[in-house]
N, C-alpha and C positions, 0 to 999 in steps of 0.2 A: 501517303507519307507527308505530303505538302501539309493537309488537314492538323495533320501531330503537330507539326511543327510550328504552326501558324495559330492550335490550341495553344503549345509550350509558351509560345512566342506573349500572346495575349494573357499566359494568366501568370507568369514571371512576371512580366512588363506591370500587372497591376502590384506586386507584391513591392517590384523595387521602384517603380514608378511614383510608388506612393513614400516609401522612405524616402527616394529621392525629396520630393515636394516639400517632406518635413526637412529634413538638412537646409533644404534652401529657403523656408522660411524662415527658419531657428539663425538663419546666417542675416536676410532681411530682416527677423525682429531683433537685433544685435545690432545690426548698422542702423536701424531708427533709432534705438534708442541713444545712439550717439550720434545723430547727426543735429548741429550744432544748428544749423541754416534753420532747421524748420522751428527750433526754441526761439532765435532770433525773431522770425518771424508772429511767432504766440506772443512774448513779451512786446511787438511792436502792435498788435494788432489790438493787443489787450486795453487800449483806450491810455493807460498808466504806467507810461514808459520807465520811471522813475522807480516806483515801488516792485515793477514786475520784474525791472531788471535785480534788484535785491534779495527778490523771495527765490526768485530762480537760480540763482547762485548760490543760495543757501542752500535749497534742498538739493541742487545737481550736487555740491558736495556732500552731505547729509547721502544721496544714494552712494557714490563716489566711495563716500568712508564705510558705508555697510558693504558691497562689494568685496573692498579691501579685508576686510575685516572676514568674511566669507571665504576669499583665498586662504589669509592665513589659516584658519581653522582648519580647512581642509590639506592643506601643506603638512602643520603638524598632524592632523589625526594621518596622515603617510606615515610619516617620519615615524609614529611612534609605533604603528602596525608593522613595519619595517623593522625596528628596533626591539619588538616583542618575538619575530619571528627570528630575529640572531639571537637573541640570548637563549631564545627553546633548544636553536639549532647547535650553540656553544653549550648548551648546559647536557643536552644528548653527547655530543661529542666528549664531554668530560665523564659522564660515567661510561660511557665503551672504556674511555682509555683508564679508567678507574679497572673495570672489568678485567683489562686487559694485565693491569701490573697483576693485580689478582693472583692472576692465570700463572705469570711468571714468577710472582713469587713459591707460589706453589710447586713450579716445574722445580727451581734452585733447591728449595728443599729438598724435593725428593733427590736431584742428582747428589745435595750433600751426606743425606743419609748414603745414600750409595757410595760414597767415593769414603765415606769413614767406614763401614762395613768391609770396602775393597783394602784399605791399609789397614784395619785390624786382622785381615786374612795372610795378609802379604809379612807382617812383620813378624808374624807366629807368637804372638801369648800365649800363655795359657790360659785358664780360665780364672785363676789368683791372682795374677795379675793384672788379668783386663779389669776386675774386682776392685782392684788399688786404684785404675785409674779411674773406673768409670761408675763407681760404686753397687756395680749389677755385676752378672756374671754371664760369658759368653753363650750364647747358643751353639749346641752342636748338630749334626745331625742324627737322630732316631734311627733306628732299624725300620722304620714306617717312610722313612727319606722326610719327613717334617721335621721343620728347626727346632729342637728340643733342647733344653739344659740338661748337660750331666749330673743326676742328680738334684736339679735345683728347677728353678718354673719359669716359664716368663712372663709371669705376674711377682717379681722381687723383693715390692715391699708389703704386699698382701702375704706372701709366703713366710717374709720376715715375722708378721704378725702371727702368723699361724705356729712358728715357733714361739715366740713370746707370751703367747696366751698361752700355750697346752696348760700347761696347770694352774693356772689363774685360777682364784678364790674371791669372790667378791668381799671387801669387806662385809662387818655385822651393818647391815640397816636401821637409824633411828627410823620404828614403824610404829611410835607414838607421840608423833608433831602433829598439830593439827594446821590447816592453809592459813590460820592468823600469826598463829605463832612463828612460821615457816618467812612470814609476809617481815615481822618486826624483828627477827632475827638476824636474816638478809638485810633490812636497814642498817640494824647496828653491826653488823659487819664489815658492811660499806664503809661508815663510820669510822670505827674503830682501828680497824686492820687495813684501810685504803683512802681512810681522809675524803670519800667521797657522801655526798649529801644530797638525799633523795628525800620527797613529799614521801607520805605511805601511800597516797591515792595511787604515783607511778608504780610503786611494787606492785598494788595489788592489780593495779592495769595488766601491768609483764607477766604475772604471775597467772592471772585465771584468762591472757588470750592462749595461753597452752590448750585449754578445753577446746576451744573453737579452732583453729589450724596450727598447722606447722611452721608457719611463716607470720613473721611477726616486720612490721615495719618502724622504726623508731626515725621519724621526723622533726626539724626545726634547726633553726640556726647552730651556726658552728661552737662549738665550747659548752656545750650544757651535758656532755654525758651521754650523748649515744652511746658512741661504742663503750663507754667502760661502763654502762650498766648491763650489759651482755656478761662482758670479760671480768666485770665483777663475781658476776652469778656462778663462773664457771670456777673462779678460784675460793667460792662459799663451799661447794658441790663437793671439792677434792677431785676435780675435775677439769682441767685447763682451755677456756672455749678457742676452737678451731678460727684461727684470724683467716681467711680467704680475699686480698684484697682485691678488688673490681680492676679491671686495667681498662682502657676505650676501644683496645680490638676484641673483647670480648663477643663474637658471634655464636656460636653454638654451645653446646653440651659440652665437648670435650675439654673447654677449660675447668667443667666440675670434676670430671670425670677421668679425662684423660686420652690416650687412643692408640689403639695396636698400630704400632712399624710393622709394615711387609718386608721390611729390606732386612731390619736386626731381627724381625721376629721376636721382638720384645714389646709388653703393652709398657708405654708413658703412663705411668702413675700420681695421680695427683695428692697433696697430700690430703684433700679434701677425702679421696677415694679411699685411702690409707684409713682414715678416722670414723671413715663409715663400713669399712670392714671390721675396724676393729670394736667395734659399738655392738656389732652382733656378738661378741663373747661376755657381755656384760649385761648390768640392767642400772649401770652410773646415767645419768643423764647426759646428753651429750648438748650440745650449742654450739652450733655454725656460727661465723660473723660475718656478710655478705660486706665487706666495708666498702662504703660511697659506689652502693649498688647500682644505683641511678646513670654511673659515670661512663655507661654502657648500656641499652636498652635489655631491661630485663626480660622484656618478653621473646626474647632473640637467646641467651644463654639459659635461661632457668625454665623454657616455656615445655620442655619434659616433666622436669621437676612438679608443675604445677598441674601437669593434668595427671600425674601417676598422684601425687597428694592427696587429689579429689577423689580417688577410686574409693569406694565406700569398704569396700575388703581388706585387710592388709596383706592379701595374699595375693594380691592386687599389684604391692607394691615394688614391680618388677624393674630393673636396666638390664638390655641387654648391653655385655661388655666384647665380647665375642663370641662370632657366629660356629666354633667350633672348639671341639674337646680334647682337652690332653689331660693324659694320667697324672701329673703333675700340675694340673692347676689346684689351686688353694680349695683348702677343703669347704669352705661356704662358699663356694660355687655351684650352682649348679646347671648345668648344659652352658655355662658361660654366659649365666644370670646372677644377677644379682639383688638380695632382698633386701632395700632401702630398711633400715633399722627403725624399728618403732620409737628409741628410746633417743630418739634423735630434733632439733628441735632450731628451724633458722630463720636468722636475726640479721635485718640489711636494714643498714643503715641509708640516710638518703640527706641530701642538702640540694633545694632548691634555688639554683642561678644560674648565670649563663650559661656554665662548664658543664650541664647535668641535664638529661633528658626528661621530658615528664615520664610519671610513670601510669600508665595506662590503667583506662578501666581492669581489665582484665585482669592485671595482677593484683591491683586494690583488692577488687571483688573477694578474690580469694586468701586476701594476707587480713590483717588488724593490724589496721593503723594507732602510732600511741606517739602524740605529739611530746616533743620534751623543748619548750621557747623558753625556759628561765632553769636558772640556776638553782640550785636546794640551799635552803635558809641554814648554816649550819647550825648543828644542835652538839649537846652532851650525850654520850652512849654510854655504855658498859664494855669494856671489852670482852668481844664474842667470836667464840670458835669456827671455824669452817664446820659444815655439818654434812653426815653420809646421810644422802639421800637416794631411795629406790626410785628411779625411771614407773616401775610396777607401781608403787607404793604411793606416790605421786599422783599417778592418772586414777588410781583407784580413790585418793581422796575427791580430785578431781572431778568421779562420776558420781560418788557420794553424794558433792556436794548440788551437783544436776539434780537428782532425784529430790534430794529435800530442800530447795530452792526453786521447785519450778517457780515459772514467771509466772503471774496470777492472771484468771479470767479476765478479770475488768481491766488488766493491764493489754493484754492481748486484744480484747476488743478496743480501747481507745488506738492503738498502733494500727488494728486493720480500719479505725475511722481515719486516721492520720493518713491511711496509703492514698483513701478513697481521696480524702482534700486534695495530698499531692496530685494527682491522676490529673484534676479536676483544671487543678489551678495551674499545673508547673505543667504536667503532662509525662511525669516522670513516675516508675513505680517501683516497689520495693523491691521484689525478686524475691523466691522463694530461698536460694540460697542464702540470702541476709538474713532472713528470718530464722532461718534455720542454726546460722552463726549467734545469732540473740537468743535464739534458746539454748545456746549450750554457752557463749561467753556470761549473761545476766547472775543464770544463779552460781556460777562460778567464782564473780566478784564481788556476792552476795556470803558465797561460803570465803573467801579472803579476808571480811571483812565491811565490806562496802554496801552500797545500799541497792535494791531493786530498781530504784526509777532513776537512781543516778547510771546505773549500769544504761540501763536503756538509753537516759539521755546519751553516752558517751557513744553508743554504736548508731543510734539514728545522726548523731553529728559528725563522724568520721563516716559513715558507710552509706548512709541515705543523701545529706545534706552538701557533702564534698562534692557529690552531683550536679550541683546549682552553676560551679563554674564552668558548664560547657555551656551554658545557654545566657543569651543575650543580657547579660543585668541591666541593661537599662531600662528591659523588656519587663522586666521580671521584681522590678525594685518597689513599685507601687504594692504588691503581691504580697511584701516581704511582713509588711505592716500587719496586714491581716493574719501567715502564716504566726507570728509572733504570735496572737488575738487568741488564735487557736489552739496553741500549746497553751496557754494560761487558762483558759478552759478547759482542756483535757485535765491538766494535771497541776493546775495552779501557778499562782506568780514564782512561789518563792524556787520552785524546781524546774530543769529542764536547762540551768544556766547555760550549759554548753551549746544548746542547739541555737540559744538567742544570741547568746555573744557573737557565733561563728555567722548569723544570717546577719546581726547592726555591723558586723566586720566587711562581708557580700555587700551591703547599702553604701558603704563609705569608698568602694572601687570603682561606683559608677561617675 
């Protein structure tokens, strides 16, 4: 045992024995370095009493102020290490108690639907009367014991619909307009009957992104006619377009959509929902207006919307509204789905500032973008009619004009040398879905009216090129010059304007 301990003894003793030594050197070369006697002594010994006494007072302050100057640094990098870990820890603590109202606001809800359910029980209405007040009508109980309306749904304004349509007759279709005529008609419309004033390029912009998605983005400063060249479109159609406007607690689906009460047993109907049920008894065109989309992160409420869009089938294009079935749900229901309407078509508007989120790749990707930064020159029109147009009759000019506008070989090889450049130089690539958008947007606004290579230009500038601003421009600016170099090669000085304006635009932010 002695041995063990007399081992321990000796080989601890070497471990702290030696720390020791260092502590007490690091404390002796501390008190040399300030002991004043033995400087004294250098400056006297040094032959040059005079001179040694001045250079040594210089540099002992010269070390003195580096010192100094070492604390503080190290003082604030505390303070500020300190100070980084209270704001994480206040900034943690802010979204619990975010979480938390959350929670409660959600609880208050439910108890209020409860306690309005509980006094509409208590004071006995009827069903006519809860009608007057609440513009729906009571649930009652079924012979199944589920809350059922007497006679009526609890889907009420889908129901309502399903009344209103039964014998609905679509008007006669003009089904002899052609997409230029459609293009200059819609102008003078604007015009004539709404005092508004559009380039033709924007029409035919608005007009042939129908072939390419359902979602359309209408960007740029405040006052130039976003929204009322939507809300125009919808009063040319004989068709009034659907205003939806964006609010900032927009989180999920259900403010498109809506959402079943467990307590009334009634679905919250939107009238978004209302207008896409009613779009399935028709083939009018229908137009959403997402208004000041941005004012709410869209990939948080529409982010359903945009992967049921994508489904290449339109059989595809399902919501579920509820997970189960009553006799009385609305007759385009089915199993408590519903089929998003092909003749349906949405339009968010967007303004970039403080109040407004960006809006991410992801919804880019899948929307077309169509800037509108200037006002329309006004002109002279004719006064011109609203016009009936088929939804069908529309998209079928629409594929028409796909087949005999394909986009040309040599065009398609200069755009796959153009990916190769980007790759090369930016590190960014096109994506098969873009491509796939330019072959169905290009000869579309080729069949409007417009030209092949300008089409092109306008989707490699909004869909390719908008890309640039996630990456370093300062990194990327010298690049820009050549990228310029290279479209004028491909495709000449005099074309492509859009892609160069937008990239000398990218050069002057750095």
């Amino acid at each position: 045992m002695d041995t063990v301990f007399s081992f321990l003894f000796e080989f601890l003793g070497q471990f702290f024995g030696s720390i020791w030594k260092g502590l007490k050197a690091l404390v002796v070369g501390i008190g040399s370095a300030f002991d004043f006697t033995k400087y004294i002594d250098i400056i006297k010994n040094s032959g040059s009493a005079g001179m040694g006494w001045g250079v040594g007072i210089f540099f002992f302050l010269l070390i003195l102020a580096l010192l100094v100057l070492i604390i503080i640094l190290v003082v604030k990098a505390i303070k500020k290490s300190l100070k980084n870990k209270t704001k994480k820890a206040d900034q943690a603590t802010l979204v619990q108690e975010v979480n938390a109202l959350n929670k409660e606001v959600m609880k208050l809800n439910l108890e209020k639907d409860k306690i309005l359910s509980m006094k509409v029980s208590q004071i006995g209405l009827n069903p006519n009367e809860i009608s007057e007040l609440t513009g729906e009508e009571m649930e009652a109980l079924n012979k199944n014991g589920e809350d059922e309306l007497d006679g009526g749904s609890r889907f009420y304004k889908l129901t309502k619909v399903d009344e209103r349509m039964a014998d609905h007759v679509d008007p006669e279709f003009d089904k002899t307009i052609t997409l230029p005529e459609i293009c200059d008609r819609f102008r003078n419309f604007a015009c004539s009957r709404m005092g508004l004033f559009y380039e033709i390029k924007i029409i035919r912009l608005f007009l042939s992104s129908f072939a390419s998605t359902r979602l359309l983005i209408l960007q740029g400063i405040s006052g130039t006619g976003k929204t009322s060249l939507p809300y125009a479109f919808g009063k040319f159609i004989y068709n009034d377009a659907v205003i939806a406007s964006v609010q900032p607690s927009w989180r999920d689906r259900s403010e498109l959509f809506g959402y079943f009460n467990e307590f009334t047993k009634r679905y919250n109907e939107t009238d978004l929902l209302e207008k896409m049920y009613e779009a399935t008894y028709t083939e009018v065109p229908y137009v959403v207006i997402l208004d000041e989309m941005n004012i709410a992160r869209v990939e948080y409420y529409f982010a359903e919307m945009l992967s049921i869009l994508e489904m290449p089938s339109r059989d595809e294009w399902i919501v579920d509204l509820v997970p189960s079935v009553w006799d009385s749900d609305p007759k385009h229901l089915e199993d408590g789905k519903l089929t998003l309407p092909t003749n349906m078509w949405y339009v968010g508007t967007a303004n970039n500032d403080d109040s407004t989120f960006a809006i991410t790749d992801k919804v880019y990707d899948r929307a077309m973008p169509i800037d509108i930064n200037t006002k329309g020159t006004p002109f002279e029109a004719p006064d011109t009619e609203p016009l009936h147009l088929s939804a069908v009759y529309l998209e079928e000019l629409l594929d028409a004009a796909k087949e005999a506008n394909k986009v040309s070989k040599e065009n398609l090889h200069k755009i796959e040398m153009l990916d190769d450049y980007v790759i090369e130089h930016f590190r960014l690539a096109f994506g098969n879905r873009i491509v796939k958008q330019l072959r169905d947007f290009v000869p579309a606004y080729v069949g409007c009216g417009g030209t092949e290579v300008d089409g092109i230009d306008y989707v490699l500038a909004k869909k390719v090129l908008r890309k640039f601003e996630q990456l370093n421009l300062s990194f990327i600016r010298d690049e820009i010059d050549g990228l310029c170099d290279y479209l004028d090669e491909l495709w000449g000085e005099e074309n492509m304007g859009e892609c160069k304006e937008y990239l000398r635009r990218l050069q002057k932010l750095v």
